[in-house]
Structure formats: C-alpha cells, structure tokens
C-alpha positions in Angstrom: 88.9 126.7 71.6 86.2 129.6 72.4 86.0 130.6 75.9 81.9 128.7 75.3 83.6 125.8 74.1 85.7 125.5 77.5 82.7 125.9 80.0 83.3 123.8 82.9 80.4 124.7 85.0 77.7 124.1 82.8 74.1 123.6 84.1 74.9 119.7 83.0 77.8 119.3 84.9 76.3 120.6 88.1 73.2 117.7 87.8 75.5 114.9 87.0 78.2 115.5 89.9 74.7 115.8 92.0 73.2 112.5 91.0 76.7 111.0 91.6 77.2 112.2 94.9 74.0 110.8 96.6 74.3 107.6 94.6 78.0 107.4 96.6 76.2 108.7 99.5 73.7 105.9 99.5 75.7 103.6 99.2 78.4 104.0 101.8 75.3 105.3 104.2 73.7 101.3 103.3 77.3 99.7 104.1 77.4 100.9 107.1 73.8 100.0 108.1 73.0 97.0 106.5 75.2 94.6 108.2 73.9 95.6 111.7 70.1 95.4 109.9 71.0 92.1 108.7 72.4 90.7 112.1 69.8 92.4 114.5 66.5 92.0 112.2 66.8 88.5 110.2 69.0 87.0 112.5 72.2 86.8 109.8 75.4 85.5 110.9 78.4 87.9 110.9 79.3 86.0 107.6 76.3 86.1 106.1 75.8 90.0 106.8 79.5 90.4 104.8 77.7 88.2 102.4 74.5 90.7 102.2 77.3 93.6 102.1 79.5 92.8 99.4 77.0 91.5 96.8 76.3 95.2 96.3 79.8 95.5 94.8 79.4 91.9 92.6 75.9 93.7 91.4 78.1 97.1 90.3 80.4 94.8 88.4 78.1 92.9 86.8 76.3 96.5 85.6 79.0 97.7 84.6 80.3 95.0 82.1 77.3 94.7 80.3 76.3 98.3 80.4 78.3 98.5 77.0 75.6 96.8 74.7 72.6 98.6 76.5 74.7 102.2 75.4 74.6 100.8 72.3 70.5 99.9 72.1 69.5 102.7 74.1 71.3 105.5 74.4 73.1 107.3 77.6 69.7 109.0 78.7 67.5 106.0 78.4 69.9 103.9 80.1 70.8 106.5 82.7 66.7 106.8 83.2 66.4 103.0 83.5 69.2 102.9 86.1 68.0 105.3 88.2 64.3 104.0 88.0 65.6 100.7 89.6 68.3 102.3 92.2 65.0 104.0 93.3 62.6 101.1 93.0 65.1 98.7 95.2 65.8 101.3 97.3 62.7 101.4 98.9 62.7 97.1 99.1 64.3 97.6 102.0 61.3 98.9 103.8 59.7 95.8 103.3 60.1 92.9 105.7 61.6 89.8 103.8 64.0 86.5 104.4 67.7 86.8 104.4 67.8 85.2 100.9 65.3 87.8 99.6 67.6 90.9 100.8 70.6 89.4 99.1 68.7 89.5 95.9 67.6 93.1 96.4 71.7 93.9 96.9 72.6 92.3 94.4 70.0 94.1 91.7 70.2 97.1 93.7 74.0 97.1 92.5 73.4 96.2 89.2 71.5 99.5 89.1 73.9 101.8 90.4 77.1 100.0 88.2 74.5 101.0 85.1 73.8 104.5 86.5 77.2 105.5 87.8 78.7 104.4 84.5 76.7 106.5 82.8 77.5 109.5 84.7 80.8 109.1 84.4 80.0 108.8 80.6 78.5 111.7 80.0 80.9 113.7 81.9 83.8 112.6 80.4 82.5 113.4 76.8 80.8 116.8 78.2 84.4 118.4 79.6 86.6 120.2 76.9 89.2 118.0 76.1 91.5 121.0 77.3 90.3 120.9 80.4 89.6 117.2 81.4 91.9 116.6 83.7 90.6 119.3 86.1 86.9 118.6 85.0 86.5 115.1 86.3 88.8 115.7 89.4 85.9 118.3 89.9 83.5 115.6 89.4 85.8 112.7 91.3 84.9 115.4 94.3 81.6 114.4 94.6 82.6 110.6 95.0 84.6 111.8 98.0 81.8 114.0 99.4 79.7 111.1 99.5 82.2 108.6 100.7 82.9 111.1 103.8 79.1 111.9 104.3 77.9 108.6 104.0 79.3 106.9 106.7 78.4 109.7 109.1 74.8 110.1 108.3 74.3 106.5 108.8 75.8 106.0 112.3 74.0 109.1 113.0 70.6 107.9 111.6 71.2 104.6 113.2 72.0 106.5 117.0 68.9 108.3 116.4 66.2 106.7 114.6 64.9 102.9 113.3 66.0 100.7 110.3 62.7 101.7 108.6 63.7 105.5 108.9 67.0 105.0 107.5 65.2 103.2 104.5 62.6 105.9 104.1 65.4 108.2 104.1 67.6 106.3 101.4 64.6 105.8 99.1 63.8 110.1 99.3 67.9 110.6 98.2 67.1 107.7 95.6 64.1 109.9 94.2 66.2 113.0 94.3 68.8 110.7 92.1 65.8 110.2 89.3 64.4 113.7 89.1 67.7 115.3 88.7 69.1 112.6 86.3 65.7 113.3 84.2 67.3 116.9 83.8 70.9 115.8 82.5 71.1 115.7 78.2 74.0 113.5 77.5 75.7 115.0 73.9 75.0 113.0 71.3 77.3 111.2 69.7 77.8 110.1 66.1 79.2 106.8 66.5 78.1 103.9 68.5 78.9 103.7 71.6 80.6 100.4 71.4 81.7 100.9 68.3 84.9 98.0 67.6 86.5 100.1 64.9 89.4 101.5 66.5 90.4 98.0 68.2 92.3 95.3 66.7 89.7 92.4 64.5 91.5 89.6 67.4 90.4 91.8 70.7 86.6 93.0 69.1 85.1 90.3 71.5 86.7 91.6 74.2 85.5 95.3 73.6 82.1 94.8 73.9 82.3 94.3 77.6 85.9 96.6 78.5 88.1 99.4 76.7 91.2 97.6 75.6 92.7 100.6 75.8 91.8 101.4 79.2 93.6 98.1 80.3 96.6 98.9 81.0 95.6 102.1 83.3 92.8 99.8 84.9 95.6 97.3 86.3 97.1 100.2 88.2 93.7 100.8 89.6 92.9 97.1 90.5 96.4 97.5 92.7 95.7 100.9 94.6 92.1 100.0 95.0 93.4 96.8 96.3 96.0 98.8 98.8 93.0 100.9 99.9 90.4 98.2 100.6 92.6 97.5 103.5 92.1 100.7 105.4 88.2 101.2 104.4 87.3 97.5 105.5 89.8 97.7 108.5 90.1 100.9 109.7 88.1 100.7 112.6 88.9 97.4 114.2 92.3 98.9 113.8 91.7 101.2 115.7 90.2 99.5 118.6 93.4 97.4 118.7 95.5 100.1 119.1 92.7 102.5 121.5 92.5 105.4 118.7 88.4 104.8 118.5 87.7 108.5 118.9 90.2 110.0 116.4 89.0 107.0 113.6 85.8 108.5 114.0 87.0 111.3 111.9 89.7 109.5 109.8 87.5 109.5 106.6 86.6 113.5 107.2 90.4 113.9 107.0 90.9 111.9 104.2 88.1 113.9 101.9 89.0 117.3 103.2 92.7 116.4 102.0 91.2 115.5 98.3 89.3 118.8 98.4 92.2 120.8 99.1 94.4 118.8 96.4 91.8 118.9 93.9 91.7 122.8 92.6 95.6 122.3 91.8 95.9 118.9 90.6 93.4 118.9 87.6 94.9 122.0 85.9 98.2 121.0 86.9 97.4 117.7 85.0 95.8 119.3 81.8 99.1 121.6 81.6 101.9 119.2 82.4 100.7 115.6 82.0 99.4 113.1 84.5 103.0 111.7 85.2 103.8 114.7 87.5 100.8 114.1 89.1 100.8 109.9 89.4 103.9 109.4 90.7 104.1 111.9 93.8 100.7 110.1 94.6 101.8 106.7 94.2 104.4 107.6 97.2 102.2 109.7 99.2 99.9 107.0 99.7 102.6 104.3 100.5 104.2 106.8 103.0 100.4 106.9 104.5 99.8 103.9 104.8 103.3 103.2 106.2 102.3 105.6 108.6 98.7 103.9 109.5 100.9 100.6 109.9 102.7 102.5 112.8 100.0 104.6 114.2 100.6 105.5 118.1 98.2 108.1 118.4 95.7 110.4 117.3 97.9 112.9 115.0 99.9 110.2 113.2 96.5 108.4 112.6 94.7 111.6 110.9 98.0 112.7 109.4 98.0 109.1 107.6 94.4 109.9 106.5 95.6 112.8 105.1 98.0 111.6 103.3 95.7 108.7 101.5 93.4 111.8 100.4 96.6 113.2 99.1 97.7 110.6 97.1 94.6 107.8 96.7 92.3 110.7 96.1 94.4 111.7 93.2 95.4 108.8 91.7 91.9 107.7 91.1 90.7 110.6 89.2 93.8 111.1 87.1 93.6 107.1 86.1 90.3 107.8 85.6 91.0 111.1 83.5 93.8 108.5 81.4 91.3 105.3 81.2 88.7 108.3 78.9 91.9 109.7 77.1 92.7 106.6 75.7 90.3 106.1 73.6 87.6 108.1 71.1 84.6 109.9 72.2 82.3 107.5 71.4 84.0 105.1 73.2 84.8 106.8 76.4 81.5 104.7 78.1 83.2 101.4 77.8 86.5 102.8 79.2 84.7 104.9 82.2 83.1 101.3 82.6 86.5 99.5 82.6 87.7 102.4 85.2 85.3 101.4 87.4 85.0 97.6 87.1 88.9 97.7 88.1 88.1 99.9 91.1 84.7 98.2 92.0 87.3 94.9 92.4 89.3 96.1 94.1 87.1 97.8 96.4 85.2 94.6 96.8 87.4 91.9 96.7 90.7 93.3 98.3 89.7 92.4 102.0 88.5 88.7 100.9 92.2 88.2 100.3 93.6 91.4 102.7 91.9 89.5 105.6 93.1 86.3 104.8 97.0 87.4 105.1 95.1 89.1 107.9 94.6 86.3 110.0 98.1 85.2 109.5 100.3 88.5 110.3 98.0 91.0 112.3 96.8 94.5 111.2 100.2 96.8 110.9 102.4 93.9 109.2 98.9 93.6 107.3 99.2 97.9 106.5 103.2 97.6 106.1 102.4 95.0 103.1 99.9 97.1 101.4 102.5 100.0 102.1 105.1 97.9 99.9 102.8 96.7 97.6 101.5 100.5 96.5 105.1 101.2 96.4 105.7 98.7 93.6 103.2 100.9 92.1 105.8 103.3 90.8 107.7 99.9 88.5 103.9 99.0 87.2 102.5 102.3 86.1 105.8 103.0 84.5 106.0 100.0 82.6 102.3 99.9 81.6 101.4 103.7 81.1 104.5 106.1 82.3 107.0 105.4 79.9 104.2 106.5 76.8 103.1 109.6 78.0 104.5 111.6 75.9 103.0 109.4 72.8 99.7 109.8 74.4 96.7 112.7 73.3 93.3 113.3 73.3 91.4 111.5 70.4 88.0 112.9 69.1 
C-alpha cells in the first residue's frame, strides 16, 4: 500500500469525526437538560420525564435498523443529508412551546434522525480508513464520541446554571446547523456493490440481513453486555454519589473517564492493527470489571476518579475495537449494516440497561448493584472467547 493510499488524516476524516462529535455532544448536552425542562415547564412526572428521555434512544434504534434499505435507495450522502436535515429541523422544536405528548414525539423522530446520521458516519469512516490502518483509524474517530460524551454533560449544567431552556435550545439547534453544513462537505467513496447486498450471507439468514450484519452478531453480543455493565454507572453515577457524599469529585468523574480514553487511544489502535484485537479485548474486559469493582467500593474522592479511569481504560477501548471487528467482518459494501448492528447493540444497551439495572436496583442497593455489573463484565472474558476470541486468527479484512 502507497504511503497516499494509507492517509489517515484526510480532509474527509476530519469533517466526519466533527459532525460526530456535536451530534454526541447534543445529545448528552439534551439528556441532561430535558428531564429538568420536562418536569419544571409541562409539569411531567419524574416517570414521564425518564419517559421523554429514553425515547431518544428507541428513536436511534429504530434509525438504525432500517437505515439498511434507505443505503440501498439513496446512497450514503443523500441519506447522511436527509439525517442531518431532520436532526436540525427537530432540534429547533424544542423552542416551541407544546404538550408533553407532543415533546415525546419530537424525541422520538429527533432519534430516529441521529440513529440514520450517526450510522452513516460511522459508514463512511469505516470504508474511508486503509484497511492497514483501521484499528487506529476509528479509535481516532471513537475519540470524538468520548469528547462529546465528556463535553456534553458539562455544557448543559453550565447552560442551565446560567441561562433559560429557550437558550439551551437556541444553542442546540446552532450545533445542529453546524452538523448539516459540515456533513454537506463529507464525499462518502463510492462503492460498487449495494450496500445491503445479501450475497455474501447464507439464502436462510437473507431476511435477516436487510436490517443487521449477520456477521457482526456475534461481536454485537459482547457489546449488548458491556454497554449493559456501563449503563449502570452513566444512569447512576450521580445519585451514587450522593449516597456515599462524593458529589464534588462525581462532578468530574466523566472528565476522568475521557481523558483516560484519550491517553489510551494513540497506542491501542496501532497496537490493534499490528497484533490483533485479542491483546487489546481482553486486558479491557478486566480493566473495566476491576473499575467498576472499585466504584462498588468507592470511599472517597481518589478511588472514585481512579475507577473512572479505569472504565476509560477499558470501556473506552473495548467499544472501538468491537466496533473496528463488527466492520472487519464483513465486505466493504456491507460495512453500513454492520456499523448499524454495532450500534443498535450499543444503543440497547445504553438504553435499556438501567430499566432492568434499576430494578435489581431497588432490591440490593447501589454497590451490590456495581459488584454485579463488576461480575457480570467479568464473564465477559468466557463470552468474547467463545463467540469471537478463539477465531482470531481465522479472521482478515475482506474487500
């Protein structure tokens, strides 16, 4: 491969991790604010704020399982432009004054648009990185994910300290616009194939791959799991932390945990390209079980951020390398249905984990709630070997 040929940094690369980050950013600055705007300005109960909150994530699922068949009419650009047009568009509903039942339907929608556009991105950087250098490419990319989950949070509660519900909106909708005329710049490759072309699956599972990457599967479970593992501390971290009087150091718990997957990240991606994603998956796997062990028995402020730590560590890393192995296992023209099935298996997890975390929650209490989690991502290390590990060295990139 020419040195041309193995351009990271390309002009293209740049705009899609950019559009990717404020999309993240919105959407973590939203969770934190629309539950209070819920509560304090349609009168929502705590419940129905939850509601209003995690129909986002239903929305991303949604987009992303049927984002496979609009690939295939329309192209990644079209169907990137469309995504973003929308993201943009229901952005700035929340400006206007409407019913509880209206908001839920601009969540829902405004999800849809963002599980179309993220996929997308995700897409076209997966098929844009030289194969040679893919595991370091979208751990690059992953970055911006975490820059957004970190800066999110922080701008809301600062915006909402500072300044109204209809500023915060106005603001949202200005990143939103930002999103658009940046994603109007990006040219996806093109592709020969299909994007949802059936050929390389079995006759019996071509139903199933219009919607997911069979392939992708088995990778996907893993993620399911973690994401399941780490719902826990993004949903709970904070009440946690109330419990045991560490308010103040939570505050910069998820600064921790991104500044830990920057540091990892330069090192991790190359180290994955040269030496295979096992050497990377399974130090992760027990990183962030000995993390959260160590949120479970948190007794101050250093054991709290050094747990944070530690889930950047290992968390961080796992999700970009299974996201890395979910676009390996497949062709090019394929990789958008398995960057979709990536992220529909995260999106769950995300989303659904504290429906059922906070059930057990209401039965054992937040550290035996952590120390399960703990044990559960150390199970981890049986799954991913049975389902991915043992293949590896099988396993190579397919054009």
């Amino acid at each position: 491969m020419s040195q041309d040929q193995a351009r990271l940094w390309t002009p293209n690369f740049v705009l899609v991790s950019l559009v990717n980050f404020q999309l993240v950013l919105v959407f973590y600055l939203l969770v934190i604010v629309i539950v209070g705007f819920s509560v304090a300005e349609l009168g929502a109960s705590t419940a129905q704020a939850g509601l209003v909150s995690g129909l986002f994530i239903v929305g991303t699922l949604i987009g992303r399982l049927f984002i496979g068949k609009l690939l295939n009419r329309l192209g990644l650009k079209n169907t990137l432009v469309i995504g973003l047009t929308g993201f943009l568009l229901f952005s700035g509903l929340y400006m206007i004054p409407a019913k509880l039942e209206v908001l839920l339907g601009i969540r829902l929608i405004h999800g849809f648009m963002m599980g179309m556009a993220s996929t997308v991105l995700g897409t076209v950087i997966a098929q844009t990185i030289p194969a040679t250098r893919r595991g370091e490419g979208i751990g690059y990319f992953s970055m911006s994910s975490t820059l957004g989950t970190a800066i999110g949070p922080f701008v809301g509660i600062w915006l909402m300290t500072n300044f109204n519900y209809q500023v915060i909106f106005i603001f949202t909708t200005i990143v939103a616009l930002s999103c658009l005329i940046c994603g109007l710049f990006i040219q996806p490759p093109r592709l020969k194939a299909s994007g949802t072309s059936t050929s390389s699956v079995p006759q019996s599972a071509s139903k199933l791959a219009q919607y997911v990457e069979p392939n992708a599967l088995p990778i996907a479970v893993i993620v399911l799991l973690v994401a399941t593992c780490y719902s826990g501390v993004l949903s709970f971290i904070h009440f946690y932390a109330k419990d045991i009087n560490l308010v103040e150091a939570a505050s910069f718990f998820f600064l921790m945990y991104a500044f830990a997957i920057l540091l990892s990240r330069p090192f991790t991606g190359p180290l994955m390209d040269r030496k295979g994603e096992n050497i990377i998956i399974y130090p992760a796997i027990v990183i962030m079980a000995v993390g959260i062990l160590m949120l479970s028995q948190a007794q101050n402020s250093v054991m709290l951020l050094a747990s944070a730590a530690l889930l950047g560590f290992g968390f961080g890393n796992i999700q970009s390398v299974c996201q890395t192995i979910a676009v390996k296992s497949t062709t090019l023209q394929r990789m958008g249905l398995a960057t979709s099935t990536f992220f529909i298996a995260l999106d769950a997890g995300l989303g659904f984990g504290p429906y059922f975390l906070g059930m057990l929650l209401d039965q054992v209490g937040y550290r035996q709630l952590y120390l399960f989690s703990a044990l559960l991502t150390f199970s981890c290390l049986i799954w991913y070997y049975l389902l991915h590990g043992r293949k590896v060295k099988s396993t190579s990139v397919k054009a």
